[in-house]
C-alpha positions in Angstrom: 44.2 -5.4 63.0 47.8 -6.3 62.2 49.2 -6.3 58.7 49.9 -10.5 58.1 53.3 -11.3 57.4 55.1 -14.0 55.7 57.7 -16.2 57.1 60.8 -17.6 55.8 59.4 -21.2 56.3 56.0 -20.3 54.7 58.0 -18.8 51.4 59.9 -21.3 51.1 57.0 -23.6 51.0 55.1 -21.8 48.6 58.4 -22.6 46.4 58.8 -25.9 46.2 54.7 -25.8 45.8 55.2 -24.1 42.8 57.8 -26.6 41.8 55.9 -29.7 42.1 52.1 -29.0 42.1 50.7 -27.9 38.7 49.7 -23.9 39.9 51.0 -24.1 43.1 48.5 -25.7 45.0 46.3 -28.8 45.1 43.5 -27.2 42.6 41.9 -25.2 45.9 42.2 -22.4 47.5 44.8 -19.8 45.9 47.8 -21.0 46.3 49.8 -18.0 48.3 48.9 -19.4 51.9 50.0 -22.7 53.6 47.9 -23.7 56.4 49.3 -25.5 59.8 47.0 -25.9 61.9 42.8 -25.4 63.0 41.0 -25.0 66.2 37.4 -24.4 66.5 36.5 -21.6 64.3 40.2 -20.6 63.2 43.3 -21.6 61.5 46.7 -20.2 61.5 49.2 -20.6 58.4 52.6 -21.4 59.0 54.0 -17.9 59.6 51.8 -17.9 62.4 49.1 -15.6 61.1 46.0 -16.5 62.5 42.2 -16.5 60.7 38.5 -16.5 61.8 38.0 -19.0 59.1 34.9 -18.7 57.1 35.9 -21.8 54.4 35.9 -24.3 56.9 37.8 -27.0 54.8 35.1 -26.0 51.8 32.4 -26.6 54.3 33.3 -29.9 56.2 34.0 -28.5 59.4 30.6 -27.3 60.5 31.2 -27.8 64.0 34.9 -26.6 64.3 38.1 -27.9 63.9 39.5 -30.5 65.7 36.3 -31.0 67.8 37.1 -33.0 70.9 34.8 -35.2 70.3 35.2 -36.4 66.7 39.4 -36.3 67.6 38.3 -38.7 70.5 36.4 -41.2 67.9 39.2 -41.2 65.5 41.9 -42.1 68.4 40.5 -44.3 69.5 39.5 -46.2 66.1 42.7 -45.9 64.5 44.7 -48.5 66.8 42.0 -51.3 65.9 42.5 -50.6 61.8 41.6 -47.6 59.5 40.2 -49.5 56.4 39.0 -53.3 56.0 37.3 -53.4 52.6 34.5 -55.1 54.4 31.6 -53.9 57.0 32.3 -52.5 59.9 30.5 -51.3 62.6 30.9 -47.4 62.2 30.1 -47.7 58.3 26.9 -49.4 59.4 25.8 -46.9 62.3 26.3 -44.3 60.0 24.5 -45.5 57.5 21.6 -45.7 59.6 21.8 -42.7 61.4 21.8 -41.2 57.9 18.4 -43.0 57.4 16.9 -41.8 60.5 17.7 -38.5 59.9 17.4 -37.7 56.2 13.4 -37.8 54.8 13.9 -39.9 51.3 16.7 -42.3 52.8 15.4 -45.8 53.0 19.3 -47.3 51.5 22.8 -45.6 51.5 25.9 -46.4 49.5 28.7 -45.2 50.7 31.8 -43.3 48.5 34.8 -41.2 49.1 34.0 -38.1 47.2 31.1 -35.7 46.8 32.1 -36.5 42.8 31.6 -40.1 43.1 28.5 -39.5 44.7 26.8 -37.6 42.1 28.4 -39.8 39.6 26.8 -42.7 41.1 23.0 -41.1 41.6 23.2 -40.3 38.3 24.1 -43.7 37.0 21.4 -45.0 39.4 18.7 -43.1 38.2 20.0 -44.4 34.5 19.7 -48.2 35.4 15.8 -47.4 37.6 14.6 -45.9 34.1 16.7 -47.4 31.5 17.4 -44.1 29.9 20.4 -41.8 29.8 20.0 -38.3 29.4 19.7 -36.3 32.7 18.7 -33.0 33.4 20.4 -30.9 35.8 20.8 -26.6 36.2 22.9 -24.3 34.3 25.2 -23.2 37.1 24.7 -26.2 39.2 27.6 -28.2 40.3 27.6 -31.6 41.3 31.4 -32.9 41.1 34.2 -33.1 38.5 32.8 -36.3 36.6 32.3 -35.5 32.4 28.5 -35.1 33.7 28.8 -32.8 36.4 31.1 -30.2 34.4 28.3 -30.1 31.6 26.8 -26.3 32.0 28.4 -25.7 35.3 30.0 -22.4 34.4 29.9 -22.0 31.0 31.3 -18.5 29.7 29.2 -18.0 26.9 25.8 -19.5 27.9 24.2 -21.1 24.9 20.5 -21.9 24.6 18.4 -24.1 26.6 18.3 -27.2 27.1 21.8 -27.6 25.0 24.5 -29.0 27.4 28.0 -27.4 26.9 31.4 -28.8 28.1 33.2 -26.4 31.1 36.4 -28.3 31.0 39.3 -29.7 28.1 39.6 -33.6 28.0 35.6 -34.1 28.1 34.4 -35.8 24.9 31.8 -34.1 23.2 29.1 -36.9 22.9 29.0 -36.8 26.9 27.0 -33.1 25.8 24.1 -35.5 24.0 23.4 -36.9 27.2 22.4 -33.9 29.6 19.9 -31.7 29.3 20.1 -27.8 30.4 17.3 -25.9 32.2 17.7 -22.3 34.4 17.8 -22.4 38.0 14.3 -21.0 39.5 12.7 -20.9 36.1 10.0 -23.9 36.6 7.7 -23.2 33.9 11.1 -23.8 31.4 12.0 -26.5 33.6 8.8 -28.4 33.3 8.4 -27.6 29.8 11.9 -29.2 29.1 11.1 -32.5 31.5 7.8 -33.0 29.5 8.8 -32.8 26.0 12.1 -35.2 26.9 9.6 -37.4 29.7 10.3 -40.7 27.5 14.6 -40.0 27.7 15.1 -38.9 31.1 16.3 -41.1 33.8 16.6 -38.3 36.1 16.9 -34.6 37.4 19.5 -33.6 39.4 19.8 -29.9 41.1 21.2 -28.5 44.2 18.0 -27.3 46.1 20.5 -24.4 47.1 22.2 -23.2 44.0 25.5 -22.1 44.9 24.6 -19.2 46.8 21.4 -18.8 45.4 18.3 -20.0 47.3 15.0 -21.9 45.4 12.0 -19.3 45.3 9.0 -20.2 46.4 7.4 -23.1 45.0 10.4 -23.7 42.2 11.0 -27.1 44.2 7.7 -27.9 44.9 7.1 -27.6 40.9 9.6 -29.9 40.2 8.8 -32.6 42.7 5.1 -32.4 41.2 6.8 -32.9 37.2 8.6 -35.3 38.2 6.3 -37.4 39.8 3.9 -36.5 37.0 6.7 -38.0 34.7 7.4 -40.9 36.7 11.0 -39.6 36.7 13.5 -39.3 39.6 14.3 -36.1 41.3 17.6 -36.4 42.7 19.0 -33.5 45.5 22.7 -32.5 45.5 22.9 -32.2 49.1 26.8 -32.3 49.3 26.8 -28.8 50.6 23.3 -28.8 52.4 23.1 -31.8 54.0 23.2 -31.4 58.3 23.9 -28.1 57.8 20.4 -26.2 56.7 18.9 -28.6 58.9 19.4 -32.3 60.6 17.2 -33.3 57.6 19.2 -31.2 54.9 17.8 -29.0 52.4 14.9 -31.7 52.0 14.2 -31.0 55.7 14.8 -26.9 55.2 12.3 -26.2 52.2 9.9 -29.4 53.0 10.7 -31.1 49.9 11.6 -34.8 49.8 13.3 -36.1 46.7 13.6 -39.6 45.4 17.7 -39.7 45.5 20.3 -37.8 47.2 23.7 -37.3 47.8 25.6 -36.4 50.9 29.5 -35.5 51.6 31.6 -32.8 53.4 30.0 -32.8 57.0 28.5 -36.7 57.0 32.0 -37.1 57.4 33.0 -34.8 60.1 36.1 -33.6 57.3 37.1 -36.9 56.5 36.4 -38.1 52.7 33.1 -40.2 53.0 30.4 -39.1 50.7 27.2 -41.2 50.2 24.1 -41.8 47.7 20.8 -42.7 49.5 17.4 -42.6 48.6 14.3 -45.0 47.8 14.8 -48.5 48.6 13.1 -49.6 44.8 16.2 -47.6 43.3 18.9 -48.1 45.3 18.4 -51.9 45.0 20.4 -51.8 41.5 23.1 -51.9 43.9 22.3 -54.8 44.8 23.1 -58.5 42.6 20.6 -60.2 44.9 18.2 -58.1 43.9 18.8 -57.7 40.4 20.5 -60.2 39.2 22.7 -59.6 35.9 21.4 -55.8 36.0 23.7 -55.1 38.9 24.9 -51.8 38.8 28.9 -52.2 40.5 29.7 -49.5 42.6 33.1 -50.4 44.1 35.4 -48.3 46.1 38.5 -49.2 48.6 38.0 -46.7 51.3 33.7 -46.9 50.8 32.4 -46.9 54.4 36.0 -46.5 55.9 36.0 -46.5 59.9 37.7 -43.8 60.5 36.0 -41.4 58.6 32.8 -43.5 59.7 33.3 -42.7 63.9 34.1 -38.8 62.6 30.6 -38.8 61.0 28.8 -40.5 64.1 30.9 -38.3 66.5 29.7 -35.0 64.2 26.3 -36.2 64.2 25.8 -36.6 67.3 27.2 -33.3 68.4 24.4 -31.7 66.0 21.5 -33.3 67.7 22.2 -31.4 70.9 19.3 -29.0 71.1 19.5 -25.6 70.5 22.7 -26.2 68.0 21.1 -25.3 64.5 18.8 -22.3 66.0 22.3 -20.8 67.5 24.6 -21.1 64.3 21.2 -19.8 62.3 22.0 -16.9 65.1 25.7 -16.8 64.3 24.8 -16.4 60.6 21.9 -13.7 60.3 24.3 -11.6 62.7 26.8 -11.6 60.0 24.8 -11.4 57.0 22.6 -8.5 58.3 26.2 -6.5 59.1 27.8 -6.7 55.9 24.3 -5.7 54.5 24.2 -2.8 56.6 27.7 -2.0 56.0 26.8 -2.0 52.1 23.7 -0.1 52.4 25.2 2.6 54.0 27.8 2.9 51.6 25.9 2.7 48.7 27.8 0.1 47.1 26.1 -1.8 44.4 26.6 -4.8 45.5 23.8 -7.2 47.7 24.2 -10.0 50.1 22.9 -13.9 49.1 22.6 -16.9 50.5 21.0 -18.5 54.0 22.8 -17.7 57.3 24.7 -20.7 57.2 25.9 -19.9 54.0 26.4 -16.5 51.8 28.4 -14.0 50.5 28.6 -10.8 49.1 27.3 -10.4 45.2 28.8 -7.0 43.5 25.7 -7.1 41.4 22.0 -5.4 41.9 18.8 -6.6 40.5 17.4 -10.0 41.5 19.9 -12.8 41.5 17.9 -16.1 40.8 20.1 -17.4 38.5 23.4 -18.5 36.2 23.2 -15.8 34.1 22.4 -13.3 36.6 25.6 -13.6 38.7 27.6 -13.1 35.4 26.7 -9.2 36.1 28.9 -9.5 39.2 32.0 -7.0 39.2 34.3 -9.6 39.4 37.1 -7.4 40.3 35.4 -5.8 43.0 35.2 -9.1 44.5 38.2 -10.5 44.3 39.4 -6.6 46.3 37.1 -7.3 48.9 38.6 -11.4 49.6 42.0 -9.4 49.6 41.3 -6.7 52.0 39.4 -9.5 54.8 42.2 -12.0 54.0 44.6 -9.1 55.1 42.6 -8.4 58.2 42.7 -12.1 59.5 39.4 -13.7 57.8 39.9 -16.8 55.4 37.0 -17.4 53.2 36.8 -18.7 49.9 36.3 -16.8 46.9 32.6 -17.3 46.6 31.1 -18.5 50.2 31.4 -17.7 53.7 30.5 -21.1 55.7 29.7 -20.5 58.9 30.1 -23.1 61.9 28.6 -23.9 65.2 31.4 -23.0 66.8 32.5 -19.7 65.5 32.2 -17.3 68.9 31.0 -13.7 69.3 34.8 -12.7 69.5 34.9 -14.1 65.8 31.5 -12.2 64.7 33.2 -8.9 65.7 36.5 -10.0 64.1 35.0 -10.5 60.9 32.5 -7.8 61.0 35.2 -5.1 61.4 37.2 -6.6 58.7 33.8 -6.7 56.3 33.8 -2.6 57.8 37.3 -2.1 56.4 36.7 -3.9 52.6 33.8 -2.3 52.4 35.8 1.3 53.3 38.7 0.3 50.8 35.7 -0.4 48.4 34.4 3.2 48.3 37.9 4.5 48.2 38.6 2.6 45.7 35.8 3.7 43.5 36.1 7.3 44.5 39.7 8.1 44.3 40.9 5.0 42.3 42.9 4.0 44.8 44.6 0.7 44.4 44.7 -2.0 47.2 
């Protein structure tokens, strides 16, 4: 594989980057690469280098980049308007396409942001009970509100259920109102829902943590405390949603929850995320319903066409059969390489995740949590990105999305550049050698 090389253009880019974005970049991806263009499963920066491209916009572009169809919707929406602040056709077909197709949808509200989203079940869940504190996973992440960043990667993990701040400018009475529990621990979890039954308004958890799958029976458990409680179990499905199945994660594990959120491919890359759930909660959306108790949920590009045709046009592409059973394919042929790869080298290191979304853990033992990825050799990690970024594959630092269109010409890219990090690895350890 050739070495990548920079270009004038691209360097100077990176300049003026670091001139007038705070870091470099927009918050993202590191900041050393400026990308021009994507087609199906690869991109190419603006020195021309080109990438089999396992971040996928951070997981939008599940079936490829610029996919004829979805480029078809959007042209021909744009010439009649790209945002009315009223309902539209699009916004209303893909608010019931999201009903047929995910188990506990009965309502949606649409937003722009995976953020808002979780913002917005949260607060839903708080005006349904009439309480405030919420429970959610240590090492879950469910947006950048003052809620979501509670716990989400704290450095110095304090004791459960205490809540603790990941982020400057959050004030430190938002801590009082979220509760902490592990990831896959549901005796703990259920012990902490109980004891706090009469001040939760809900529970929040990605049903996929990360990179870390449920065990069997942890979301079965809390689906049965919850109802128990009479509390509402609300799914992250930002990252899960139409990608672990038509149906989500719900779908995946056969576990329907009361709310949940969707973004990133709903949208087909454009920024539409949505809350939906059970039609007796999502009503506090609505003043005919409620009256007075209205909860407002306001936003100027909620339900926008454009991204609205992009979401039907994706969807539709994903109910062709045979799609999820061949990206499931895709996935398991790259997750059982780079676990051969590791095996062979005896390399402490493991890979996690579901075929449609993993990585590589520089950690042994059972990883089932938080505080079980913080054994992760860090630095070996961040070698290994370096080395497959240098051999042509873009991932991000902790994921490898795969997509429905990622060919076997891309499979063999990546899995001789997974060959040649692994390689640099065992150098590295054995001679020192810097890469």
């Amino acid at each position: 594989m050739a070495d990548l090389h920079r270009s004038e253009q691209e360097l100077a880019l990176v300049a003026l980057a670091n001139r007038v974005l705070p870091g470099g970049g927009f918050g993202n991806l590191a900041s050393d690469i400026v990308i021009a263009e994507g087609r199906g499963g690869r991109v190419r920066d603006v020195s021309g280098n080109e990438y089999v491209d396992f971040l996928l916009g951070s997981g939008p572009m599940f079936i490829g980049h610029a996919h004829p169809d979805v480029v078809a919707a959007v042209q021909a929406q744009i010439p009649k308007g790209v945002t009315f602040f009223a309902n539209n056709e699009a916004g209303i077909r893909l608010a019931a396409a999201i009903v047929d197709a995910v188990p506990c949808a009965e309502q949606v509200r649409f937003t722009s942001t995976g953020t808002e989203a979780d913002t917005y079940a949260m607060r839903v869940a708080r005006a349904f009970r009439k309480r405030d504190k919420i429970l959610k996973f240590e090492g879950g992440f469910h947006g950048m509100s003052e809620y979501g960043l509670q716990s989400m990667a704290p450095k110095r993990p304090g004791n459960f259920p205490q809540a603790a701040p990941d982020s400057p400018g959050i004030p430190r009475s938002v801590a009082g109102d979220m509760l902490i529990a592990p990831f896959n621990d549901p005796d703990m979890a259920a012990s902490i829902i109980r004891e706090h039954r009469d001040e939760l308004a809900g529970v929040i958890v990605e049903p996929f943590q990360r990179l870390i799958p449920p065990k069997p029976g942890f979301l079965q458990a809390l689906r049965a405390v919850t109802t128990e409680c009479g509390i509402p179990l609300i799914f992250d499905e930002i990252v899960t949603g139409f990608r672990f199945a038509y149906g989500g994660a719900q779908e995946y594990y056969g576990v329907i929850p009361d709310i949940c959120t969707l973004g990133k491919i709903v949208a087909g890359g454009f920024p539409l995320a949505a809350v939906t759930g059970r039609a007796d909660i999502m009503r506090h959306f609505d003043r005919g319903q409620v009256g007075d108790d209205v909860l407002p949920q306001i936003g100027t590009l909620s339900g926008n066409p454009v991204a609205s045709v992009a979401g039907l046009a994706t969807l539709e592409v994903l109910r062709r059969p045979g799609t999820y059973e061949a990206v499931f394919a895709t996935g398991r042929r790259l997750m059982d390489g780079l676990a051969g790869m590791i095996a062979a080298a005896g390399l402490p290191a493991q890979v996690i995740g579901e075929p449609v979304l993993f990585d590589v853990i520089f950690a042994t033992g059972d990883v089932a949590d938080y505080r079980a990825t913080l054994r992760q050799d860090a630095d070996a990690l961040r070698r290994f990105n370096r080395s497959v970024r240098s051999s042509g594959v873009l991932k991000g630092d902790t994921k490898c999305y795969v997509s429905t269109v990622h060919t076997d010409a891309d499979v063999e890219h990546a899995l001789a550049a997974f060959q040649a990090a692994v390689d640099a690895e065992v150098a590295f350890r054995r001679q020192g050698i810097s890469l």
